[in-house]
DSSP file (Angstrom, degrees, kcal/mol; ACC not computed):
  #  RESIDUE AA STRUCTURE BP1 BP2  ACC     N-H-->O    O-->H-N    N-H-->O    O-->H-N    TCO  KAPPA ALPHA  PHI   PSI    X-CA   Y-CA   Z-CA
    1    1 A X              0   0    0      0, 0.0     0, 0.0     0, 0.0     0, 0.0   0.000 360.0 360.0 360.0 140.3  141.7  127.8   75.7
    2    2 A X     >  -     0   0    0      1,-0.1     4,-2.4     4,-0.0     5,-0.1  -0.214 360.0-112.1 -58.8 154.4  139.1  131.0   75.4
    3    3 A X  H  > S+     0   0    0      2,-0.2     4,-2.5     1,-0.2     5,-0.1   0.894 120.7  54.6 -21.8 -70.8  136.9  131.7   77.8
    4    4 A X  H  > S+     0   0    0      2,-0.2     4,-1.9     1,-0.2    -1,-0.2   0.708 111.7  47.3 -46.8 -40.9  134.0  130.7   75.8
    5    5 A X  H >> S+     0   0    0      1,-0.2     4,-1.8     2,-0.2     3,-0.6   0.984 107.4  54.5 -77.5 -34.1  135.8  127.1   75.2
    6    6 A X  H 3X S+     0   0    0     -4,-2.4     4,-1.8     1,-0.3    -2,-0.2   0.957 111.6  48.5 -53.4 -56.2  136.4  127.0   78.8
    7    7 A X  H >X S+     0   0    0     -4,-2.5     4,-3.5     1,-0.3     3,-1.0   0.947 106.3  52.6 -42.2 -51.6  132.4  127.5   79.1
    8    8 A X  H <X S+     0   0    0     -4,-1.9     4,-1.3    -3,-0.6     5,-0.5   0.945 103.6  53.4 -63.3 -34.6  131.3  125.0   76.7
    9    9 A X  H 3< S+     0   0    0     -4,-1.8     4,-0.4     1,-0.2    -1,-0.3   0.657 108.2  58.2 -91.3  -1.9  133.2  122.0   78.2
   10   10 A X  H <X S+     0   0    0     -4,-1.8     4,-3.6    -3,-1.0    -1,-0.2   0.899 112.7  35.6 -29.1 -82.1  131.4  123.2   81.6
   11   11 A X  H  < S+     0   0    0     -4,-3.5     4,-0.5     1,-0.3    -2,-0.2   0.538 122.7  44.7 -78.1   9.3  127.7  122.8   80.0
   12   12 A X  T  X S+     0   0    0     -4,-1.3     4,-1.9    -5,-0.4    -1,-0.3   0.763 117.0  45.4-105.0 -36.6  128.7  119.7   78.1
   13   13 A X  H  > S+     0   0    0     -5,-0.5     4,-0.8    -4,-0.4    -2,-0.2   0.692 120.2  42.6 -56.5 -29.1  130.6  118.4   81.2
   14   14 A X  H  X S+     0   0    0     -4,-3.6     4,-2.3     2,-0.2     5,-0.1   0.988 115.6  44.8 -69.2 -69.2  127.4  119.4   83.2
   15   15 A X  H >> S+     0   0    0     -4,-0.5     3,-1.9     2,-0.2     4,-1.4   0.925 113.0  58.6 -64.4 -78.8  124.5  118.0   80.3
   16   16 A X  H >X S+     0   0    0     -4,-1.9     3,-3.0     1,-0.3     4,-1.8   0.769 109.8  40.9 -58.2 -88.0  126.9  114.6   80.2
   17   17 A X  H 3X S+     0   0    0     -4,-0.8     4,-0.8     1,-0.3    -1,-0.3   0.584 114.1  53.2 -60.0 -21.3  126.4  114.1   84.0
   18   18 A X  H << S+     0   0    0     -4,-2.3     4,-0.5    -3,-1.9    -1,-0.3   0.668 109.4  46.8 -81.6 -19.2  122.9  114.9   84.0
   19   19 A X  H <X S+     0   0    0     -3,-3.0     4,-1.5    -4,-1.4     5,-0.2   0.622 107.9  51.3 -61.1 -39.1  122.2  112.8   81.7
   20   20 A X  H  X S+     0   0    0     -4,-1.8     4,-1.8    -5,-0.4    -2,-0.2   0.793 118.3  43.5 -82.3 -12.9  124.2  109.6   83.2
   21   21 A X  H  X S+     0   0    0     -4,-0.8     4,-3.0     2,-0.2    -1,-0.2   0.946 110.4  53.9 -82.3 -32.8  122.3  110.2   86.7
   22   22 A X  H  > S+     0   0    0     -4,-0.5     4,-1.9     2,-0.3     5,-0.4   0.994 114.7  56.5 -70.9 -95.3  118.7  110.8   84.6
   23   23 A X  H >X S+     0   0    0     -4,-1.5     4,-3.2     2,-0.2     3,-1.1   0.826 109.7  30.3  25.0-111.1  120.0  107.4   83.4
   24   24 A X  H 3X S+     0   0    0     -4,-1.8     4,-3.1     1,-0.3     5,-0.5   0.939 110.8  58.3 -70.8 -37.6  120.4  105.4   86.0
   25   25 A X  H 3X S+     0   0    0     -4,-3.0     4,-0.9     2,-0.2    -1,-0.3   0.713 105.8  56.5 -67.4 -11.2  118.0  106.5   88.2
   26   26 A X  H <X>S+     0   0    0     -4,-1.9     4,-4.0    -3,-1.1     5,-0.6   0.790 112.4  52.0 -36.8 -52.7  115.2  105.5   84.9
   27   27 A X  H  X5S+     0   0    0     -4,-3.2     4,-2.1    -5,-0.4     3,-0.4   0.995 106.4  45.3 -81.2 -41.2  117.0  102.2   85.4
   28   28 A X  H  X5S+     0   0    0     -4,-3.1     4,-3.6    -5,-0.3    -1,-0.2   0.921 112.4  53.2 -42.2 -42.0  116.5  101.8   89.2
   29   29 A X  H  <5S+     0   0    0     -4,-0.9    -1,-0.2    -5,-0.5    -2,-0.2   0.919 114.8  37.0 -57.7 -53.2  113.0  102.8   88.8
   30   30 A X  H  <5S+     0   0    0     -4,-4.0    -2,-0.2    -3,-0.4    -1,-0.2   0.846 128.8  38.5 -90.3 -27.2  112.1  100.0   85.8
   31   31 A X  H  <<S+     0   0    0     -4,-2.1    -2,-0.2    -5,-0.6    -3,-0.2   0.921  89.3 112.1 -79.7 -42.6  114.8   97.1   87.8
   32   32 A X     <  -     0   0    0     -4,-3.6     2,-0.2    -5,-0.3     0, 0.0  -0.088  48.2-167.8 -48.8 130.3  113.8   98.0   92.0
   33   33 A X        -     0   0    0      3,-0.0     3,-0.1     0, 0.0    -1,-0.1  -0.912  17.2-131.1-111.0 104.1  112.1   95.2   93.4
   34   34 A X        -     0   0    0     -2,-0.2    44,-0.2     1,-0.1     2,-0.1   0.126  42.9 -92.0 -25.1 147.1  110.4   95.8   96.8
   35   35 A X        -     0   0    0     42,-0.5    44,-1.2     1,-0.1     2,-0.2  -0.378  40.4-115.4 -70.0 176.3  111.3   93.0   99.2
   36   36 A X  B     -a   79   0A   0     42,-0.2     2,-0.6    -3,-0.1    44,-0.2  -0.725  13.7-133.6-119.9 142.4  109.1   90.3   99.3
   37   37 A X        -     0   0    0     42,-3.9    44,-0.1    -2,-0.2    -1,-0.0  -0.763  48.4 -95.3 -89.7 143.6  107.1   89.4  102.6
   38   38 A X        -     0   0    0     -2,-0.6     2,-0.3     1,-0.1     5,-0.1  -0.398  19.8-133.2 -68.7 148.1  107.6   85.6  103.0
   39   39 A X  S    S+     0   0    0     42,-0.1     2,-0.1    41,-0.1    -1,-0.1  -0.300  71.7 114.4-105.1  49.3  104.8   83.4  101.6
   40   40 A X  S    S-     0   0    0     -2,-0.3    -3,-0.0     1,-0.1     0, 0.0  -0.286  81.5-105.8 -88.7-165.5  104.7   81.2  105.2
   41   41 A X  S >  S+     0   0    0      2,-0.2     3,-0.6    -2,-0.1     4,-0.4   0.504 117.5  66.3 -48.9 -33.5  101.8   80.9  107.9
   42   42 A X  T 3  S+     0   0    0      1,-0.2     3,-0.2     2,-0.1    -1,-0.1   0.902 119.5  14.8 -58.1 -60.7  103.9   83.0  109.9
   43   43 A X  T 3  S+     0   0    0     -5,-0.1    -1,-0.2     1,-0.1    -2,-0.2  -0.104 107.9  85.1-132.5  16.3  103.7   86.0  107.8
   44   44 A X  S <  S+     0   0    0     -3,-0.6    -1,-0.1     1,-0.1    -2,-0.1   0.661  96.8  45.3 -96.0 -14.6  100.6   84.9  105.5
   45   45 A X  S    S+     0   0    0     -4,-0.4    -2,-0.1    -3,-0.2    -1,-0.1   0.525  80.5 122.8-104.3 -35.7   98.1   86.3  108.2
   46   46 A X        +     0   0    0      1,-0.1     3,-0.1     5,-0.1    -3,-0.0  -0.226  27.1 165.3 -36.7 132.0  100.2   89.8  108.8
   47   47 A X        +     0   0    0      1,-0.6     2,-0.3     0, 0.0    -1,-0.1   0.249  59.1   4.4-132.0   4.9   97.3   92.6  108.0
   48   48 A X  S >> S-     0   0    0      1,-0.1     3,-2.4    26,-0.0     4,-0.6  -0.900  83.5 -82.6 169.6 157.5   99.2   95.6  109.6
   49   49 A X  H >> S+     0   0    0      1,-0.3     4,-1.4    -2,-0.3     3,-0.6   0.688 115.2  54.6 -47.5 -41.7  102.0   96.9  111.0
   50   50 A X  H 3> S+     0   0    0      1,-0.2     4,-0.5     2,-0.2    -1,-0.3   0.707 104.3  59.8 -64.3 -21.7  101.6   96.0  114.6
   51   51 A X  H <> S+     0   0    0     -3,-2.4     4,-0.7     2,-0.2    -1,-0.2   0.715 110.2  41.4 -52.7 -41.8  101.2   92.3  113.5
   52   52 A X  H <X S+     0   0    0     -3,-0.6     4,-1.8    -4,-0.6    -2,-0.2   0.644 110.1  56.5 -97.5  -2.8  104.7   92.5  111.9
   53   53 A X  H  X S+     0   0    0     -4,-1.4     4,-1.1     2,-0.2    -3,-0.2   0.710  92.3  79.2 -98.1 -30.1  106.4   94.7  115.1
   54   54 A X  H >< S+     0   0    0     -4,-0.5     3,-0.5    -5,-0.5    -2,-0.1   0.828 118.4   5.9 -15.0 -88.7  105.1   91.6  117.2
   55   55 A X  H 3< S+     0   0    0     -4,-0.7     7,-0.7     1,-0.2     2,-0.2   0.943 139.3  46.2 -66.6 -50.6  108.2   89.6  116.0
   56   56 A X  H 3< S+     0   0    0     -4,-1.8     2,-0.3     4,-0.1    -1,-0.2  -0.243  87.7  97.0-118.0  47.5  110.3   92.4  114.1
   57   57 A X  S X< S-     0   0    0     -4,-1.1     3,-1.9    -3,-0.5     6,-0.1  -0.719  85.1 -55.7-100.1-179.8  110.2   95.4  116.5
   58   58 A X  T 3  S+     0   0    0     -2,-0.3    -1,-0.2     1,-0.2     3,-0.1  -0.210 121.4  11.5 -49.9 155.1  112.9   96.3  118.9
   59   59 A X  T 3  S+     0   0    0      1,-0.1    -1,-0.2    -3,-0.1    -3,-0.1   0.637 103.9 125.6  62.9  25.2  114.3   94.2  121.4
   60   60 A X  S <  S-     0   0    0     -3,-1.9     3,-0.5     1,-0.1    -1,-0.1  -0.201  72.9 -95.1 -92.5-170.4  112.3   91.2  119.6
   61   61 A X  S    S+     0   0    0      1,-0.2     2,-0.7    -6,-0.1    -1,-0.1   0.918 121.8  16.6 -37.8 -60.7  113.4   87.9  118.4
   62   62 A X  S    S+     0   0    0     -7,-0.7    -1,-0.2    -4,-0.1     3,-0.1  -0.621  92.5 174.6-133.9  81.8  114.0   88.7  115.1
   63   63 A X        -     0   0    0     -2,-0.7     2,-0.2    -3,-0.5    -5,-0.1   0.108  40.9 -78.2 -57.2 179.2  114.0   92.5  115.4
   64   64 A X        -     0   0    0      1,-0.1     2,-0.2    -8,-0.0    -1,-0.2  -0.362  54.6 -94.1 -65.6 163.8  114.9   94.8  112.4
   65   65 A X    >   -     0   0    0     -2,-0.2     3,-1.7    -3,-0.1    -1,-0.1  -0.515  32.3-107.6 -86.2 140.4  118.3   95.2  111.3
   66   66 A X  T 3  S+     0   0    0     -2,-0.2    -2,-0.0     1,-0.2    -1,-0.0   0.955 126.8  44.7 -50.0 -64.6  120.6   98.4  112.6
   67   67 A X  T 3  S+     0   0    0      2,-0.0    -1,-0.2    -3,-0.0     2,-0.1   0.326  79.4 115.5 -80.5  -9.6  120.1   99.7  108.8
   68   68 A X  S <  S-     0   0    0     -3,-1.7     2,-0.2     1,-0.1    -4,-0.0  -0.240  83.0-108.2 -66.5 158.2  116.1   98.9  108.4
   69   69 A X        -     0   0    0      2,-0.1     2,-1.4    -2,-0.1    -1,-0.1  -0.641  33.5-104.8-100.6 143.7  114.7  102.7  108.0
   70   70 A X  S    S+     0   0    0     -2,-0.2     2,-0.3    -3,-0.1    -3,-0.0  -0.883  78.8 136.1 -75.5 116.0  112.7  103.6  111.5
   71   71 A X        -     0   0    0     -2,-1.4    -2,-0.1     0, 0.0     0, 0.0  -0.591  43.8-169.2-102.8 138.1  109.2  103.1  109.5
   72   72 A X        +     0   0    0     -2,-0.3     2,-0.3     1,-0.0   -23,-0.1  -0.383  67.5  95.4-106.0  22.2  106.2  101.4  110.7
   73   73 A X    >>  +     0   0    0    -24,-0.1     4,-0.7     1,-0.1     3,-0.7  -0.813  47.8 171.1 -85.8  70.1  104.5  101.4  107.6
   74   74 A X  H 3>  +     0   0    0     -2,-0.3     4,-2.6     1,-0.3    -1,-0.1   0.768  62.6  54.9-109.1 -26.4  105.8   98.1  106.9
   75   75 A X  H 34 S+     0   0    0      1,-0.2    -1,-0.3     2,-0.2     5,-0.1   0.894  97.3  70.3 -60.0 -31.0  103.2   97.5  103.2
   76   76 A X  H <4 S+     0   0    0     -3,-0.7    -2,-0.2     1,-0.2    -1,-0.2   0.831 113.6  14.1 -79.4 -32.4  104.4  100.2  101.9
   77   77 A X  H  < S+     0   0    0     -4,-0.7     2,-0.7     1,-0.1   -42,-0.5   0.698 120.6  76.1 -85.0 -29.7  108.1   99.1  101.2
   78   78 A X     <  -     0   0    0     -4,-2.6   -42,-0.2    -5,-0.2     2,-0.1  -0.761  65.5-160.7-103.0 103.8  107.2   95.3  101.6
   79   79 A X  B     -a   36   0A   0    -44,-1.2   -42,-3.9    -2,-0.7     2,-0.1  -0.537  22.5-116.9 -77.5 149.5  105.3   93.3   99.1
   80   80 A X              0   0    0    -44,-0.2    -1,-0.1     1,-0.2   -42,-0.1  -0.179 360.0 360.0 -65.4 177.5  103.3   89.9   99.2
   81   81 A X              0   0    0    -45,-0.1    -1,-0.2    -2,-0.1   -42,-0.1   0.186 360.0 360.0-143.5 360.0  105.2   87.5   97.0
C-alpha cells in the first residue's frame, strides 16, 4: 500500500470513530434521565442540600454510596419525580 493509501485509511479510520462517539454521546444526551428524588414525606419537604446530608451524608443511616460523586449540590443531579 502507498503512503497516500496508508494516509487515507488513517482519516477515514479517524472521521469513522469520531463520528460513532459524536453518536453516542447525541444519544446519551436525548435518553439520560437524572435520578428521581422519591415522591414520599420523607423527601417531599427536602429544600436544600443540608436537609438531604441530614440522612444521606457520611457516617449517616442511609449515607451515600462509596461511588456517589463528593457533591453537595444534591438538585442539580437529582430531580423531583
Amino acid at each position: 500500500m502507498s503512503e497516500r493509501g496508508a494516509t487515507n485509511v488513517l482519516v477515514i479510520g479517524f472521521v469513522v470513530a469520531a463520528g460513532a462517539l459524536s453518536a453516542m454521546l447525541v444519544a446519551y444526551t436525548l435518553t439520560h434521565r437524572r435520578p428521581p428524588i422519591p415522591a414520599d414525606s420523607d423527601h417531599s419537604t427536602a429544600a436544600g442540600a443540608d436537609q438531604c446530608l441530614h440522612c444521606h451524608g457520611p457516617g449517616m443511616k442511609n449515607a451515600r454510596g462509596k461511588n456517589h460523586p463528593l457533591n453537595d449540590r444534591c438538585f442539580s443531579c437529582h430531580e423531583r419525580v
